[in-house]
C-alpha positions in Angstrom: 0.0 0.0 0.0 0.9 3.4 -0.8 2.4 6.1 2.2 0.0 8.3 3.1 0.0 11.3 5.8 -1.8 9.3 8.1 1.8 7.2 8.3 3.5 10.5 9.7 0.1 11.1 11.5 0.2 8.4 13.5 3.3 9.2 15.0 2.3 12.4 17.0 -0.1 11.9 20.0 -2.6 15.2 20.4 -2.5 15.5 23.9 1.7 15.9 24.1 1.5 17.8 20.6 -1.0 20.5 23.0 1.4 20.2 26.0 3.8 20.9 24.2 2.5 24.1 22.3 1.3 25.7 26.0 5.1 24.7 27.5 6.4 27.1 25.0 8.3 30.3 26.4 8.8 33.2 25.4 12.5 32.5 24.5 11.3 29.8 22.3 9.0 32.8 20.4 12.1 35.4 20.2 14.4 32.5 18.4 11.6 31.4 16.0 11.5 35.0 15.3 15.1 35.7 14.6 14.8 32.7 11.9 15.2 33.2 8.1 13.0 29.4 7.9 10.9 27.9 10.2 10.4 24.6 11.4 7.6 22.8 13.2 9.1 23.7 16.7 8.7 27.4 15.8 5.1 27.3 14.6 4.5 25.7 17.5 6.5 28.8 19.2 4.4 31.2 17.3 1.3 29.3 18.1 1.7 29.3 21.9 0.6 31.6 24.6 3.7 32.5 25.1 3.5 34.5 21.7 0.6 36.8 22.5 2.8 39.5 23.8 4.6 39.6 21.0 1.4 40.0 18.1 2.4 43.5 17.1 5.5 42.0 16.0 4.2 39.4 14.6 1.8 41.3 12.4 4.4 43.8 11.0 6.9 40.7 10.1 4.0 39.1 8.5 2.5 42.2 6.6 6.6 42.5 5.3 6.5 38.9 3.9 3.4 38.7 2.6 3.8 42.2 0.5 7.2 41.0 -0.5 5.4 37.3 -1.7 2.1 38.5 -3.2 2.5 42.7 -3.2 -0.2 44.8 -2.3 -2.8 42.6 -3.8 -5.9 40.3 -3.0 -7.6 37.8 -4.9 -11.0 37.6 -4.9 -13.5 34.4 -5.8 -17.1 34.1 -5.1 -19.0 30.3 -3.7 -21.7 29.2 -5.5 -23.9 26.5 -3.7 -24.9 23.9 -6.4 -26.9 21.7 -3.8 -28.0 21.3 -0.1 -28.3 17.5 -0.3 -26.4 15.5 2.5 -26.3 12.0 3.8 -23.9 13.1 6.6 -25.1 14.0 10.1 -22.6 16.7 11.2 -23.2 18.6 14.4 -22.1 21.9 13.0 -23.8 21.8 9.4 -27.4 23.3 8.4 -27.1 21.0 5.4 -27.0 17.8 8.1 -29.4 15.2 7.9 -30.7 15.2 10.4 -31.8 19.0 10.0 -35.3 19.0 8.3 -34.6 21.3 5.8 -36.2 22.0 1.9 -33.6 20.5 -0.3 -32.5 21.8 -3.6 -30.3 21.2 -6.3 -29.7 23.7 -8.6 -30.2 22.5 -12.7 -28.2 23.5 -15.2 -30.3 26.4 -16.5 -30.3 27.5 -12.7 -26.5 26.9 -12.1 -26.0 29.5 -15.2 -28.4 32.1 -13.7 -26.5 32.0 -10.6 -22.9 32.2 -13.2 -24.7 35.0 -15.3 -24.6 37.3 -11.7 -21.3 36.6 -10.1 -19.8 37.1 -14.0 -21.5 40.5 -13.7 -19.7 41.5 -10.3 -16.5 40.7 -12.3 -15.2 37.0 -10.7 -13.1 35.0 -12.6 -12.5 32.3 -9.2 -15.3 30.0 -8.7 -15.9 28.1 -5.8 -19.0 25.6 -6.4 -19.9 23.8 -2.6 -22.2 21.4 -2.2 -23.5 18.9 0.4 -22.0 15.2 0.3 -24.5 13.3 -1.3 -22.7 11.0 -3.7 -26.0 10.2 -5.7 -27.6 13.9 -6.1 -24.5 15.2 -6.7 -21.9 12.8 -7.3 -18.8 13.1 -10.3 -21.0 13.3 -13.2 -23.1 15.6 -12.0 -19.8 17.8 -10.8 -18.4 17.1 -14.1 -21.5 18.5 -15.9 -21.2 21.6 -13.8 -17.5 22.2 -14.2 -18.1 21.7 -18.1 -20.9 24.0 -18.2 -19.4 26.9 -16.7 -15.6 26.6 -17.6 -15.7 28.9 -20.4 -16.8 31.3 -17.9 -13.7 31.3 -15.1 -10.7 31.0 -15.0 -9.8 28.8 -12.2 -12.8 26.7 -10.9 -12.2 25.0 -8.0 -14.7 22.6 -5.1 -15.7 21.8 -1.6 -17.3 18.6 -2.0 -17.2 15.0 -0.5 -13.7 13.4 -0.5 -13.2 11.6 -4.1 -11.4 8.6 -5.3 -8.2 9.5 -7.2 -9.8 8.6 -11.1 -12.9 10.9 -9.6 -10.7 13.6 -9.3 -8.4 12.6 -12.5 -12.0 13.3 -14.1 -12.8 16.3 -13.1 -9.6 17.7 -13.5 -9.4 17.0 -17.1 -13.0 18.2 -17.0 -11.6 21.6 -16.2 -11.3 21.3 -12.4 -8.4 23.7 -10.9 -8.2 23.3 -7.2 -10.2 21.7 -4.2 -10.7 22.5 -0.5 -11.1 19.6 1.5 -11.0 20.8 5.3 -10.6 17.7 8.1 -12.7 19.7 9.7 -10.3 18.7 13.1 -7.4 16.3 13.3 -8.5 14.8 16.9 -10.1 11.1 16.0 -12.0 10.8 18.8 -13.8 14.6 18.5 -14.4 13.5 14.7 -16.2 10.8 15.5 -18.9 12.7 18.1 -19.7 15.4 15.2 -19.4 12.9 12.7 -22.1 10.0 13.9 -23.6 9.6 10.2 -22.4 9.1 6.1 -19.7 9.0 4.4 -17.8 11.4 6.1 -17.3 9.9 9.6 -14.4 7.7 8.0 -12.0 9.7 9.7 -9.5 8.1 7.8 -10.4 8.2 4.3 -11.1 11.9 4.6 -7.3 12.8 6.6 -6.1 10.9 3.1 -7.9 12.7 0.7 -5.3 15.6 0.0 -2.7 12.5 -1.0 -5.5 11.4 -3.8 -5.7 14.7 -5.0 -1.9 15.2 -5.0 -1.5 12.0 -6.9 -4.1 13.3 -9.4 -2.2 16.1 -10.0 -4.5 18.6 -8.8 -2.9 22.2 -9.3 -3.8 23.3 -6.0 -5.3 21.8 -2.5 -6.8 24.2 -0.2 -6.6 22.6 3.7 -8.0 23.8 7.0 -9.6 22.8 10.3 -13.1 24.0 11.6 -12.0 26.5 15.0 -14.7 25.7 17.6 -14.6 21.8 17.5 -11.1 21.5 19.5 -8.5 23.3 20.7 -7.3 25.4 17.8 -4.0 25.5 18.4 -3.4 21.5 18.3 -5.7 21.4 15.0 -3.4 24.2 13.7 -0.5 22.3 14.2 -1.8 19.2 13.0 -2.9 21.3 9.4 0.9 22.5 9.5 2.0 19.5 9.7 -0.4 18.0 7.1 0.8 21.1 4.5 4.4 20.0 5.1 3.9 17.0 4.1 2.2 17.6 1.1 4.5 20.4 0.0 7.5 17.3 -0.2 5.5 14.9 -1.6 3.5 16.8 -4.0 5.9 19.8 -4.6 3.8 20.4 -8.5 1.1 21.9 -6.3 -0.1 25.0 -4.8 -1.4 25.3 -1.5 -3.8 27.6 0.2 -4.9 27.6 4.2 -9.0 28.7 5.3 -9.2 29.7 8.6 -13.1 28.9 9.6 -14.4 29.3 12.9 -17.8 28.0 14.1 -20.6 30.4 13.1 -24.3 29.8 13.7 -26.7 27.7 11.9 -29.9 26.4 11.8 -29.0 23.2 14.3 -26.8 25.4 16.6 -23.6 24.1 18.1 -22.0 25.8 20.8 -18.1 25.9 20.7 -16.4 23.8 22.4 -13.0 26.2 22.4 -13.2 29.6 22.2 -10.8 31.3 19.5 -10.2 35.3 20.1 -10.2 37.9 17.2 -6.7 38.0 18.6 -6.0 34.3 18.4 -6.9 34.3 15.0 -4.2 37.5 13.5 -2.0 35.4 16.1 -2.3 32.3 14.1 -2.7 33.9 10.9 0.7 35.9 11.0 2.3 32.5 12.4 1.2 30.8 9.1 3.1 33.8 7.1 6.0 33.3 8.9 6.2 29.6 8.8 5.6 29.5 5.0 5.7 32.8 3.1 4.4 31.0 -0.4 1.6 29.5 1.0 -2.3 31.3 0.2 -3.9 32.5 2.8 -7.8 32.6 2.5 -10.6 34.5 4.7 -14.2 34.3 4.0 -17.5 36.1 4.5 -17.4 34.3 8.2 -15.6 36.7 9.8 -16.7 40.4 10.4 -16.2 43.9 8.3 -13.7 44.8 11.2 -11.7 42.1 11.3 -11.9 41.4 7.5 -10.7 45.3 6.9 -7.6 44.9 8.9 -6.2 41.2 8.1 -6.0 42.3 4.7 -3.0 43.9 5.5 -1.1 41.3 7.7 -1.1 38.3 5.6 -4.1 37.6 3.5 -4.1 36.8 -0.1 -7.6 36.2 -1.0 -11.0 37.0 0.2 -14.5 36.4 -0.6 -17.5 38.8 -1.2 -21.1 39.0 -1.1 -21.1 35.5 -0.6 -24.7 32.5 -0.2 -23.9 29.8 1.3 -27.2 28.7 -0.1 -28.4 26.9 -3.2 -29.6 29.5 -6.2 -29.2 32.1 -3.2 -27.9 34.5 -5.5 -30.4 34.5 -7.9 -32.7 31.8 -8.0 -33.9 31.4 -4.0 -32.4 33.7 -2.2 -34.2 32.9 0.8 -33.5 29.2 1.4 -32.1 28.0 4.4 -28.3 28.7 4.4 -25.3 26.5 5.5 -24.1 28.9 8.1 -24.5 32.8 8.8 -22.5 34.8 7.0 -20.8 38.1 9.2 -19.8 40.5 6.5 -22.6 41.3 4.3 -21.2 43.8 2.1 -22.1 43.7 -1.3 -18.9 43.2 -3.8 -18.5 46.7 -4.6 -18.0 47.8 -1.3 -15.2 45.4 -0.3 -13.9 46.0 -3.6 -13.5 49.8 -2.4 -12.7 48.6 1.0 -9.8 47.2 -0.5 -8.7 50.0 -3.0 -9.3 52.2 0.0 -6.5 50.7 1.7 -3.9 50.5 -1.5 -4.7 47.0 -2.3 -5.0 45.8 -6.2 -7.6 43.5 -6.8 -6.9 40.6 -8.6 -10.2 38.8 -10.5 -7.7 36.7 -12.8 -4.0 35.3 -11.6 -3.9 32.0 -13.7 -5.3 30.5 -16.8 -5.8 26.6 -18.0 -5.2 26.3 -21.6 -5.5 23.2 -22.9 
């Protein structure tokens, strides 16, 4: 059988990765700071307590690296819900099964309404999100979608259920760019209580997906862990970790790192670990300094305030105006959502938002041609 990341996984035990994250001092933080290139044990440095006093520096050494990496600019992209099916139960979703909910999935005539408005806000990134229900919405209906709308955007990417690695060798030559697939958090036992239910409480088969893709030659994977479920500093680790790994196995591909926190919805889950406006520039800034290349993403989750500021301290792409939703830009706009949005500004005033601030915003950074 292949390697995988869960052989490198298995190796590191989560309650003495969290010890030793909080045991960190503050001499450990000034030496990972006086470092050119970072390892593990400074992230974990970075990470810690032990690092809060020191967030102002952090910020300005991140804001320097990420302006040197990516300039003064911001990629923007846009989700489009294709479908709120799901034969998961997770604790945290609307779209769970257990949630008794109108279900909808969009046809094509209604996929290109909802394409026909984000094309006139100006996006050229797609991000098409749908729940994981393998026979709604499974490959060929993805691959439909993808070959509907690819002469439409550039770079097309998906947050869907995990794939098989020919699955994804379809879709990519379908036109598929990049795909997110978040663990959601790296503590097996934790998985398992919001998991109950489906396909995705295979713990496993979803920590392996990223290897799949990277074998399929995916041109870029998007990782992440949902704050709110654990303690956000072990999950953050355990994604560093996971990017590592990928980055020397699959050096071909890109990279990008989502930073969702728990936000309401309509089954309501409390979180378990509370994670600070604070924590979340503290960890943000740590993943700029551990890797300067890697893309750093923040949603419609997160509020105008915050939004406005970590623009400047290591951001590289944002999203606007977003549904989370099926048709919720044009066809239903009032159907139940996946989770609450924070920043409802429309795309023109985070456009000048941005502009405000000196930022260029980039619609269009890459191109397939085939």
């Amino acid at each position: 059988m292949d390697n995988s990341f869960k052989d490198v996984f298995d190796q590191y035990n989560w309650d003495k990765t969290l010890s030793s994250i909080l045991n960190k001092t503050s001499e450990d933080v000034q030496y990972a700071l006086t470092k050119d290139k970072r390892d593990l044990e400074d992230f974990k440095a970075l990470i810690s307590p032990a690092a809060k006093p020191y967030l102002e520096q952090l910020a300005q050494m991140s804001r320097m690296l990420t302006k040197k990496r990516f300039g003064n600019t911001i990629q923007m992209y846009a989700p489009m819900y294709l479908s709120n099916e799901c034969h998961n139960i997770c604790t945290y979703c609307g779209f769970s099964l257990t949630n008794k909910i109108p279900r909808r999935t969009l046809t094509d005539s209604e996929i290109l309404e909802e394409v026909s408005f984000l094309k006139q806000k100006g996006y050229d990134h797609i991000l098409l999100v749908t729940g994981e229900a393998n026979r709604t919405v499974g490959v060929n209906y993805l691959k439909n979608a993808i070959e509907l709308i690819r002469s439409n955007f550039s770079n097309i990417t998906i947050e869907v259920q995990p794939l098989n690695q020919e699955e994804y060798e379809t879709l990519i030559e379908s036109g598929l760019y990049a795909v997110l697939v978040y663990q959601e958090t790296y503590h097996e036992q934790e998985y398992k209580k919001h998991h109950p239910k489906g396909k995705k409480s295979n713990f496993h088969y979803r920590l392996d997906t990223p290897d799949r893709l990277g074998k399929a030659g995916i041109h870029k994977i998007g990782l992440g862990a949902l704050f709110g479920l654990e303690d956000w500093r072990a999950d953050s680790f355990f994604t560093a970790l996971h990017l590592k790994y990928l980055q020397k196995n699959y050096w071909k591909t890109k990279y990008s790192i989502s930073f969702p926190r728990l936000r309401p919805h309509s089954g309501g889950l409390e979180p378990k670990v509370e994670m600070t406006d604070k924590d979340l520039v503290q960890l943000i800034c740590a993943f700029r300094l551990f890797d300067e290349d890697v893309e750093l993403s923040m949603s419609t989750r997160e509020s105008e305030i915050f939004r406005n500021n970590i623009v400047n301290f290591g951001a590289t792409s944002m999203s606007a105006e977003s549904k989370t939703n099926p048709g919720g830009y044009s066809v239903e706009p009032q159907s139940l959502e996946q989770f609450e949005i924070s920043d409802e500004r429309s795309t023109e005033e985070i456009v000048s938002m941005l502009k405000g601030q000196g930022l260029e915003v980039v619609w269009k950074d890459w191109e397939h041609f085939s």
